[in-house]
N, C-alpha and C positions, 0 to 999 in steps of 0.2 A: 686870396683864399687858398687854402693849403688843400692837396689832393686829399687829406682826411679827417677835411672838415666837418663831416656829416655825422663823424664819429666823437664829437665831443656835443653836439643838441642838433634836436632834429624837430623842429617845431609840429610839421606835421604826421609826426607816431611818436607819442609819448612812450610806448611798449618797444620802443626799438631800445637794445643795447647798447647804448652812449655809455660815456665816459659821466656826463653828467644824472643821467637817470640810474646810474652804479652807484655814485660816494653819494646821495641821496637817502634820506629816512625812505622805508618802502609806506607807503597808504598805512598800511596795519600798525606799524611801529607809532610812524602820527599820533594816530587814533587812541594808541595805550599811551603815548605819554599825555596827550590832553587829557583823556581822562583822568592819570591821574594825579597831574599838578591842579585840575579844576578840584577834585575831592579833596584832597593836600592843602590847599586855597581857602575854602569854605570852612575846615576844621581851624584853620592857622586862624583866623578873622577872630571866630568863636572863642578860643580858646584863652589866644593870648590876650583878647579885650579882657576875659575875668581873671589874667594876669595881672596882670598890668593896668585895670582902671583906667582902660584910653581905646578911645578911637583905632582900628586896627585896616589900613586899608592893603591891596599886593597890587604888584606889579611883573608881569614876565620882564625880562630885558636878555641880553647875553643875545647870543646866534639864533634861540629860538625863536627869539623877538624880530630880530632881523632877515629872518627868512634866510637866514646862510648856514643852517646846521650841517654839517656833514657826517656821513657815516663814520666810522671809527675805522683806524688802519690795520687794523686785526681782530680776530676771534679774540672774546673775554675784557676788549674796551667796551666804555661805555660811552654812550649818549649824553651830555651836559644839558643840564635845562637850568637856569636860572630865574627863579623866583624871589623875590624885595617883598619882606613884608614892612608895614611904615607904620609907625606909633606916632600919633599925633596928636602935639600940643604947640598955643601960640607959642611964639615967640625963639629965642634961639634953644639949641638942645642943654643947655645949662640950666634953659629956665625949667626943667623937668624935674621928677622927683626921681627920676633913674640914670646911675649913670650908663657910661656905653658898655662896661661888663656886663653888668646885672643887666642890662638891656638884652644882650647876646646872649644870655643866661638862660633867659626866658624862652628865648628862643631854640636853644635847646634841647630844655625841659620839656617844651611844648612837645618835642619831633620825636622825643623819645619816649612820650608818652601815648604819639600818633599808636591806634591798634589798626592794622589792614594787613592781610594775607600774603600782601604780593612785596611788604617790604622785607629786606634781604639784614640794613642794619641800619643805625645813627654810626655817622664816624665816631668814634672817641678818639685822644681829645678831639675839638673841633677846632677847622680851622681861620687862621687870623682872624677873615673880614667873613664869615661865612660860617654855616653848618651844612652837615651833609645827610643827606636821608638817601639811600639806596635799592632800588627796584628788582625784582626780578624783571626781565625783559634785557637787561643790560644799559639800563641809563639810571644816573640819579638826577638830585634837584639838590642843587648848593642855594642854600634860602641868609643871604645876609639881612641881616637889620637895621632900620632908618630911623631916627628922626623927621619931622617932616612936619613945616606949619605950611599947613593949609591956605593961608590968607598970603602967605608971602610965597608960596609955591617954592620952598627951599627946603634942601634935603643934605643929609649929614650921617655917614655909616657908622654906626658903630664897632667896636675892635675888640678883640681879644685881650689889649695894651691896653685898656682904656683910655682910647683915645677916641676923638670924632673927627673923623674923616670928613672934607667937603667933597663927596659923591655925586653927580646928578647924572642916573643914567637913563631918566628919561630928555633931560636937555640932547645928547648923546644922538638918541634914536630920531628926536626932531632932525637934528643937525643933518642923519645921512638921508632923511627921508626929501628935505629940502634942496639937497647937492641934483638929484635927477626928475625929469621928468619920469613920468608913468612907465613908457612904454625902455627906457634906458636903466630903470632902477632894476626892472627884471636883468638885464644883460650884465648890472654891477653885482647883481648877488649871484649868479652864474659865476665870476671872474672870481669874487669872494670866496665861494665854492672850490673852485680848483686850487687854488692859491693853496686854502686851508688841507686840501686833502692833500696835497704835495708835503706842506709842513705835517702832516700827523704821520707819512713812510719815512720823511728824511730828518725827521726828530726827537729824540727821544722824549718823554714824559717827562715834566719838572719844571726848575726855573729857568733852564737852558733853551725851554722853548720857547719861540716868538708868540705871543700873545695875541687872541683873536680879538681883541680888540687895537692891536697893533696892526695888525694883518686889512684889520677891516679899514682901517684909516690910511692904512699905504694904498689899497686898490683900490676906493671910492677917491684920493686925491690925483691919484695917476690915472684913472679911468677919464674924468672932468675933461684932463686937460689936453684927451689925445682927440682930434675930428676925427668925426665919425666916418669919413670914408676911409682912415684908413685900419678902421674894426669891421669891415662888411662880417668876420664869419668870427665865432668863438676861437678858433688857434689863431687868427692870426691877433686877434685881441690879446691874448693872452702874454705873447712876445711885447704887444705894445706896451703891456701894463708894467713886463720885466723889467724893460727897457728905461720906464720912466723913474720905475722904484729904485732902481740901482743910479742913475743918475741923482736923482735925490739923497741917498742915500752917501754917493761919494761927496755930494756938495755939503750937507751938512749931518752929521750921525745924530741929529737929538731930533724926534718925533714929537710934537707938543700934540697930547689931546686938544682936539681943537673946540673944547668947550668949555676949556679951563686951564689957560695959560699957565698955571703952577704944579699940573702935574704934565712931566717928561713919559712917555711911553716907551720910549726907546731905554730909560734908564733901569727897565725892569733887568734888562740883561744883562751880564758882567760881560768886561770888556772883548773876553777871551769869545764868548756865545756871541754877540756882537762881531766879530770877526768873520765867525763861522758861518751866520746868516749871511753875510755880508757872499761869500765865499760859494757856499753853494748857491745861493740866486746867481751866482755867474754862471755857476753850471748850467743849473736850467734853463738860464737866457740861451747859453749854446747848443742844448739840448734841439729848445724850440725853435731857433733859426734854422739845425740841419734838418728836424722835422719839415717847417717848412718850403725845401727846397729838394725835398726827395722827387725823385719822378714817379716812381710807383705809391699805389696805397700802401702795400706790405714794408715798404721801407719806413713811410713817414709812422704809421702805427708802430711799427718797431722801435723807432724811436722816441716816440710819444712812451712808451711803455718803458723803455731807461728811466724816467717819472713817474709815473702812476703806476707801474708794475700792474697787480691782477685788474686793476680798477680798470684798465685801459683795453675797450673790447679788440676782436679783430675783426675787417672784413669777410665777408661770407666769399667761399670759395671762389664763387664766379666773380667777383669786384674785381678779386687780387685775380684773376687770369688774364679778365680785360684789361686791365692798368697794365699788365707785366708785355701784354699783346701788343699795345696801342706803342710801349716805348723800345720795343725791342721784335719786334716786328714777327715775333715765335706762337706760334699756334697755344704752346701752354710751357711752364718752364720745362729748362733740360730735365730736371730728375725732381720728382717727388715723392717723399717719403711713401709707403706701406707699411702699417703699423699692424701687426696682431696684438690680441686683445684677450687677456685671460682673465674670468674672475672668478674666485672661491669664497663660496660663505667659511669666515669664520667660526661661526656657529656650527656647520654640518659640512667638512670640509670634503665630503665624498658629492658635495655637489658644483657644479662650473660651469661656467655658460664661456663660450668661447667666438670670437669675431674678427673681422678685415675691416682695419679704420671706420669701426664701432663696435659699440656691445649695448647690451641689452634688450629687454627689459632686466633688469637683476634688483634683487634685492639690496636692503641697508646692510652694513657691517660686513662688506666683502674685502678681500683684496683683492686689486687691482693690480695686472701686469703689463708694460706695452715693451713691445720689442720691435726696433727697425727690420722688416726682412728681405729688404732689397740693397745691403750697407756695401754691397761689392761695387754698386755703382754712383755711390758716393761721391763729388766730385772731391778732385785734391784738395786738400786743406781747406776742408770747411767741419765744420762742427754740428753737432746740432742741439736744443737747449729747449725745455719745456715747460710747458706752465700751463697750468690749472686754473680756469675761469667758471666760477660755478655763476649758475642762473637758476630762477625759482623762489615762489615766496621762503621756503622752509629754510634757505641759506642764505637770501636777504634777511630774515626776521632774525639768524643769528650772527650777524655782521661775518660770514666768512664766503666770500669774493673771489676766494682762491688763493693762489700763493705760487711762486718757484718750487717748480718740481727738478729740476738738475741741468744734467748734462751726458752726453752720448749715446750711446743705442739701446737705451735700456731706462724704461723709468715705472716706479711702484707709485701706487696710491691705494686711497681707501674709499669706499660708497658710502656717506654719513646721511647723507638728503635725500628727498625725493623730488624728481623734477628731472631735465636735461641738462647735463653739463659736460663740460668739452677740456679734454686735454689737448693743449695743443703745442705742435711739433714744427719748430722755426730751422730753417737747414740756413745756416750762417758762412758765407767763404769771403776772406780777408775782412772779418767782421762787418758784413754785409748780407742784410736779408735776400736770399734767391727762390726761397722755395717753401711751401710750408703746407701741414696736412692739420685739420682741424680734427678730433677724433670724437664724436659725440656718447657719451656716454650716461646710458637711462635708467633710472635709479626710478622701481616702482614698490612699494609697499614694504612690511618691514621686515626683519632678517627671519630668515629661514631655521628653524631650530631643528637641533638634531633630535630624532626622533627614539623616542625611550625601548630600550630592548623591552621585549616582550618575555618576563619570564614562564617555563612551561609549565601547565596547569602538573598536581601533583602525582594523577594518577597517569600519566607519562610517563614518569620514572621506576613506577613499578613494572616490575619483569612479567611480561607475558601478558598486559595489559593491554589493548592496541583502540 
């Protein structure tokens, strides 16, 4: 078990700031996407039946399904939900009166005919094996479309190409639900989770990314196969799972879905992307073995955060004293930072609230200044480097977690949310965490507006008038 372990699940306080309670939907987000793929669901059944004169059943599937969704690796991604609606008639999808265009057509027509408030748009075109309906909140629903006899429980996508796909993604969801017991399925969609939130900072958007249903069949087949004593804690699982995937991976590069021997999952990728995955999981195998062999907490978080960036909390000040005490036998480190704290509403900028490693309360749409004021005692060649970890439903419900704020004695930001959130200031000598000052920063109610001159009434102006 790794000294910061407690920082990636903490079974007993779900409200504590993990690594995994961060790349998570917050409760609220939930709640709007069920509602409204349930709404979304109930119209599609209806509609597309007086489409198409057939039986119209859905299915969720994708990450939703699998309890592995993860948040988005920045402000302005979205959420994925997928949704299967199924047109059903015996026999195989030829024997229909529709082929797989006009099937997909319908499909559509249907989404773009959907009327509700909260949607943003229908992709045009639409894509391959799927359509897209768009939310506000920051998630859509890619709804592809099936074939599907009932009596033979078999299933067939339809395309763009007109083609029919052999699909079965509820086959898929039995398969991972069968690999664990109860109490182990939780700990595989956990490992799922990380995995995935690492691929959504270290990859970009397209075909060049690995596939969450790639992703999900390397960590549910590498999970399997490792004993369980040597995953007691989530990090150090996490290295096991590297461990196993990259072994598999140099043994043979072709991934077979394993519920259907003629589609290759790994051949989604061209050679070159293939490479690259291949390349950074080395990384992060190295990552997570120096993570777990730090002796302090502040080291191993620091290096958990070379991966997860904002997503990755830090220990509360006293953890990182005691760890730095217990291995170095110092009452508290040699030198930690002192940060002042400036902020100015935009809005009304003759107002400013000012602080010592904190500020507030302050309003939204300020800016933010922090400057080192003790930098004379700086040790030699060390740096220091900052980052922004916000907390709070208003900046969970907008996927923004934070971000890299810089580097040296000096760092800007801005007050967007309401809630507590923390700058915080890592002092780095010979690229090695020694010291670090958390800065809290409270953001309550909304920006402050400048206040309207008062023009003077008219009989002012007249001479001799008082």
């Amino acid at each position: 078990m790794g000294i910061a372990s407690s920082l990636f699940y903490d079974s007993n306080n779900s409200a504590k700031q993990t690594l995994h309670r961060r790349i998570r939907p917050s409760e609220e987000q939930f709640s709007e996407q069920q509602d409204r793929w349930n709404a979304l669901a109930e119209y599609l059944r209806s509609d597309l039946k007086e489409r198409s004169n057939h039986t119209i059943g859905t299915w969720l599937q994708g990450s939703y399904k699998f309890a592995t969704q993860v948040r988005p690796a920045n402000k302005g991604k979205e959420f994925d939900i997928d949704l299967g609606v199924y047109f059903q008639w015996q026999g195989t999808p030829d024997d229909g009166q529709h082929s797989p265009k006009n099937l997909k057509s319908m499909v559509q027509q249907s989404l773009m005919a959907y009327s509700n408030d909260d949607v943003i748009e229908v992709t045009r075109p639409p894509k391959v094996r799927c359509s897209r309906i768009r939310f506000k909140g920051d998630f859509h629903i890619d709804v592809p479309g099936y074939h599907l006899d009932p009596n033979a429980d078999k299933r067939a996508l339809a395309t763009e190409e007109n083609i029919w796909e052999l699909s079965d993604p509820k086959a898929l969801y039995i398969w991972f639900k069968n690999q664990f017991e109860d109490y182990q399925r939780e700990k595989a969609r956990r490992l799922i989770r990380y995995i995935k939130c690492w691929v959504g900072l270290k990859f970009e958007d397209g075909p060049n990314r690995p596939s969450s249903t790639l992703l999900t069949v390397l960590v549910a087949d590498a999970f399997k196969d490792i004993p369980t004593d040597k995953m007691v804690a989530d990090d150090e699982a996490v290295l096991a799972v590297l461990e196993k995937i990259i072994e598999r991976l140099n043994r043979n590069s072709k991934v077979v879905n394993p519920v259907d021997a003629n589609e290759i999952l790994s051949d989604r990728l061209t050679p070159h992307a293939y490479n690259d995955f291949i390349e950074k999981l080395s990384i992060f195998r190295s990552i997570a073995t120096k993570a777990l062999s730090c002796e302090t907490v502040l080291a191993a978080a620091d290096s958990w955060t070379e991966a997860y960036e904002q997503f990755f909390p830090l220990p509360d000040t006293e953890e990182i004293a005691k760890s730095i005490q217990e291995k170095t036998l110092l009452p508290v480190p040699l030198y930690i930072p002192d940060v002042a704290v400036r902020a100015v509403s935009k809005d009304n900028p003759s107002r400013s609230w000012n602080g010592k490693n904190r500020v507030g309360p302050i309003p939204k749409n300020c800016r933010i200044f922090f400057s080192v004021t003790n930098s004379t005692s700086l040790p030699c060649d060390s740096i220091i480097q900052w980052m922004v970890r916000n907390e709070g439903d208003e900046a969970e419900n907008i996927n923004d977690l934070g971000h890299k704020a810089g580097k040296g004695l000096n760092a800007e930001e801005n007050s967007a949310y309401t809630g507590t959130h923390y700058m915080d200031c890592v002092v780095k000598q010979y690229g090695q965490p020694i010291s670090m000052r958390r800065i809290s920063v409270e953001v309550s109610g909304p920006p402050i507006v400048r206040p309207k001159s008062k023009k003077k009434p008219l009989w002012r102006s007249v001479p001799g008038r008082r």
